[in-house]
C-alpha positions as CSV (number, residue, x, y, z in Angstrom):
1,X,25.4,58.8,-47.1
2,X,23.6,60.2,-43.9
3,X,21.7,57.5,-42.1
4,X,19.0,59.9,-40.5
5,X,18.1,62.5,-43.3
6,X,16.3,65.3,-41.5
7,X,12.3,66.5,-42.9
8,X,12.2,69.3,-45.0
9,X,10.7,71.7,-43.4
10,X,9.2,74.9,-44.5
11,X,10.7,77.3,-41.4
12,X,14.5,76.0,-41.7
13,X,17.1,76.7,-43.4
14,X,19.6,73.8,-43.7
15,X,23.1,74.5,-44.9
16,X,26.1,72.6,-44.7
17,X,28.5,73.7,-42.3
18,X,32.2,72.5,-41.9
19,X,32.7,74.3,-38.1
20,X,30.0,72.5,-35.6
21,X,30.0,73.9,-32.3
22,X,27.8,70.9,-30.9
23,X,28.6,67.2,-32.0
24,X,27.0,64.1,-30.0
25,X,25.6,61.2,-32.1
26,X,25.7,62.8,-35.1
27,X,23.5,65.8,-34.4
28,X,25.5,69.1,-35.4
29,X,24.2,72.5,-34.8
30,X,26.1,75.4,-36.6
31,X,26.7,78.5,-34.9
32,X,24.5,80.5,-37.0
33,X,21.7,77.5,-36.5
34,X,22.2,77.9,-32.7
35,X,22.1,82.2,-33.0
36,X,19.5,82.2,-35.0
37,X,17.1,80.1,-32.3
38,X,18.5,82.0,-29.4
39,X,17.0,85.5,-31.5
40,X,13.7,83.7,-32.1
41,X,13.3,82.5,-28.7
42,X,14.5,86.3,-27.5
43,X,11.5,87.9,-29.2
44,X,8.9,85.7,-28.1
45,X,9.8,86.1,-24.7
46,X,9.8,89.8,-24.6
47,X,7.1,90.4,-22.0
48,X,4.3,92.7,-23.4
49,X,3.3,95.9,-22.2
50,X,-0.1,97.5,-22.5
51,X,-0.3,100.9,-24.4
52,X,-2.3,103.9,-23.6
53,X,-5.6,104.1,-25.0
54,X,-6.5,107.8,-26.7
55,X,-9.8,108.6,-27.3
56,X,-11.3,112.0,-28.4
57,X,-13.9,113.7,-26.0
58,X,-17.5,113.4,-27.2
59,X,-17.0,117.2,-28.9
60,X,-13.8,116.4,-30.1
61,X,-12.1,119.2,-27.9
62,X,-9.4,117.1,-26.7
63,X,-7.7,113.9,-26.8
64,X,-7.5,111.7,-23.3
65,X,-4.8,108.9,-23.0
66,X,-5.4,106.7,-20.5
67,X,-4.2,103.5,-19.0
68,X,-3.5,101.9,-15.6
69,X,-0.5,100.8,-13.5
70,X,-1.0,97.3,-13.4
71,X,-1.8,96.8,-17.0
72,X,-4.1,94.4,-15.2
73,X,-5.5,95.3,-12.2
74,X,-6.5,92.6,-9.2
75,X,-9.4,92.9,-7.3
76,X,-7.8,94.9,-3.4
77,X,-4.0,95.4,-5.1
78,X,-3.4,99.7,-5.3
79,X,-4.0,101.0,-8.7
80,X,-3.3,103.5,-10.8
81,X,-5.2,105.6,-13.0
82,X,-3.2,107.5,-15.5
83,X,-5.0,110.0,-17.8
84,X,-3.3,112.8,-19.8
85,X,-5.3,115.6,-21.6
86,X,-4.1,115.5,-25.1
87,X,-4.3,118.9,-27.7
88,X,-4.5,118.4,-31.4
89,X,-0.9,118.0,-31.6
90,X,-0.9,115.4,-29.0
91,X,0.7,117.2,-27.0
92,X,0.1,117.4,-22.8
93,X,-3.1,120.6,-22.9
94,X,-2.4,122.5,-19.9
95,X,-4.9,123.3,-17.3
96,X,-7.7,121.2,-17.3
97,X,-10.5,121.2,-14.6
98,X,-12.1,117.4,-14.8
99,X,-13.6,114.8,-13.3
100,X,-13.1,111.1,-12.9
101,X,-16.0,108.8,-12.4
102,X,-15.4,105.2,-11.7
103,X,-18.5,102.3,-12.5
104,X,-19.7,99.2,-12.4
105,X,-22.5,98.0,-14.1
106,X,-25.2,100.9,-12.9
107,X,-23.2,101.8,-9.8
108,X,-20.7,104.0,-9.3
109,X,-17.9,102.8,-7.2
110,X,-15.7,105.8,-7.2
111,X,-15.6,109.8,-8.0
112,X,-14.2,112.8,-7.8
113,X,-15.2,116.5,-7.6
114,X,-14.2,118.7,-10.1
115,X,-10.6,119.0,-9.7
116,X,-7.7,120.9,-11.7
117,X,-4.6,120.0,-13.5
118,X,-1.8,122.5,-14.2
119,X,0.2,119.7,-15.8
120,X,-2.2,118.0,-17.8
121,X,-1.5,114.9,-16.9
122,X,-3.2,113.2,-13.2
123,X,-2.3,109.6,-11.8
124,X,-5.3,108.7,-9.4
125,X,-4.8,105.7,-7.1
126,X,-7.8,103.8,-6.2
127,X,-8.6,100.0,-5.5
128,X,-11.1,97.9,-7.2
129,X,-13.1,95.7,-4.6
130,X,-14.2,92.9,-6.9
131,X,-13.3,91.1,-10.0
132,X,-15.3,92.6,-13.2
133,X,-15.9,95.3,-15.6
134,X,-15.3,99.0,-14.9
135,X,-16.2,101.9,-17.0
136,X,-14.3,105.0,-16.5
137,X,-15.7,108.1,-16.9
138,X,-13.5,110.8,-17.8
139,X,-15.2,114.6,-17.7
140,X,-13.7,117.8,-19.1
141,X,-15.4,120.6,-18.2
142,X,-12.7,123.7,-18.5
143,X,-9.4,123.9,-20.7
144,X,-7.2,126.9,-19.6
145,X,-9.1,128.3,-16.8
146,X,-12.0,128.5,-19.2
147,X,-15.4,126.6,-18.4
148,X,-16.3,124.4,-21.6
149,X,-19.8,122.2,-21.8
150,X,-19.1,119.1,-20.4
151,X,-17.1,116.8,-22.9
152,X,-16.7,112.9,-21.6
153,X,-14.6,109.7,-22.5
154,X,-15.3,106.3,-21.5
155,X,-12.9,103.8,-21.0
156,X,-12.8,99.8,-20.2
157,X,-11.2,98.3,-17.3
158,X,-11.0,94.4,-16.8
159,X,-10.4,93.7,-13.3
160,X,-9.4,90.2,-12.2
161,X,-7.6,87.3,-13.5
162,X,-8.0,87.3,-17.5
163,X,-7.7,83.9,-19.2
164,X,-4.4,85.1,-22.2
165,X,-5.3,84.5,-25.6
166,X,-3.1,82.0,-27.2
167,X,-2.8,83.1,-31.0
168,X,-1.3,81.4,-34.1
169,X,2.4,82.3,-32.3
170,X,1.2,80.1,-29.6
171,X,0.7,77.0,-32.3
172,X,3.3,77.7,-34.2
173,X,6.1,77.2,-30.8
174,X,4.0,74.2,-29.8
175,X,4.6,72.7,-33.4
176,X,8.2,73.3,-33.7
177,X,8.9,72.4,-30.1
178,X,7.2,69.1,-31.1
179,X,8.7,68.7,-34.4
180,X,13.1,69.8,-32.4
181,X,11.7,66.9,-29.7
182,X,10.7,64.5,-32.7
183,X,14.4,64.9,-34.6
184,X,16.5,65.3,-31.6
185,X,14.9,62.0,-30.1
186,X,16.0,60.2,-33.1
187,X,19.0,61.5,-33.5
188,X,20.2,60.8,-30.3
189,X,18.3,57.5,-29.5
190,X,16.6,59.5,-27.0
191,X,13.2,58.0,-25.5
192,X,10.2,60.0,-24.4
């Protein structure tokens, strides 16, 4: 008869095992048991990266990917802007002429003239001054050494120390955490 039957609970799998790796006052983990925590513990702590956000230009000409090196910029750390011009294949559109404007509420902070890509694709260092919100402006205004209206896209920078948002992954390690603490500190006579 087992002295300390363990909860049921809904996230566990519980199977008798005859080959413990870990024995110590009656608490065995299997192998499997012990692999199995290792992979869940593995993908929650894969860092996350920020993707590239594609938006169409207000005619719908091209597509613009853009993002920036940090994911999240500081206030005086260098910065990256990366923007690709995108064709309807999403594939990189050759020879763009453009231009990059940079703002903060109603004032811009940063510009360029009209400038040309062979590649399609620009990385722009600049430095944000203060914490805040940034729009960027991106302007099209030739594809393929042909002059186009003026198509734009507007993008949304965060600039500063962001406060994360814990989500239902968050509460659901804080829960299980609790609940390993809970059975291994009666298992083992262990006190908090």
């Amino acid at each position: 008869m087992n002295r300390y039957p363990l909860p049921l609970l809904h996230f566990f799998y519980i199977s008798q095992d005859t080959s413990p790796i870990v024995s110590r006052n009656v608490v065995k983990v299997s192998a499997i048991g012990l692999l199995g925590a290792f992979a869940i513990m593995t993908i929650l702590m894969v860092p996350a990266y920020a993707d590239p956000i594609v938006k169409p230009t207000s005619a719908g000409t091209l597509n613009i990917s853009f993002e920036t090196n940090p994911a999240t910029p500081n206030p005086g750390d260098q910065t990256e802007l990366k923007i690709s011009f995108l064709n309807k294949q999403n594939t990189a559109q050759q020879h763009i002429d453009y231009k990059v404007s940079v703002t903060q509420g109603e004032n811009q902070v940063f510009g360029t003239p009209v400038t040309h890509t062979a590649e399609g694709a620009v990385s722009i260092p600049f430095q944000f001054q203060t914490a805040g919100t940034y729009q960027v402006t991106v302007e099209v205004q030739g594809i393929l050494f042909q002059p186009i209206p003026p198509e734009t896209a507007s993008f949304t920078i965060v600039v500063g120390p962001t406060v994360p948002e814990f989500g239902p992954v968050a509460g659901m390690i804080i829960a299980i955490s609790t609940v390993g603490v809970i059975i291994l500190s009666k298992k083992t006579q262990f006190r908090i």
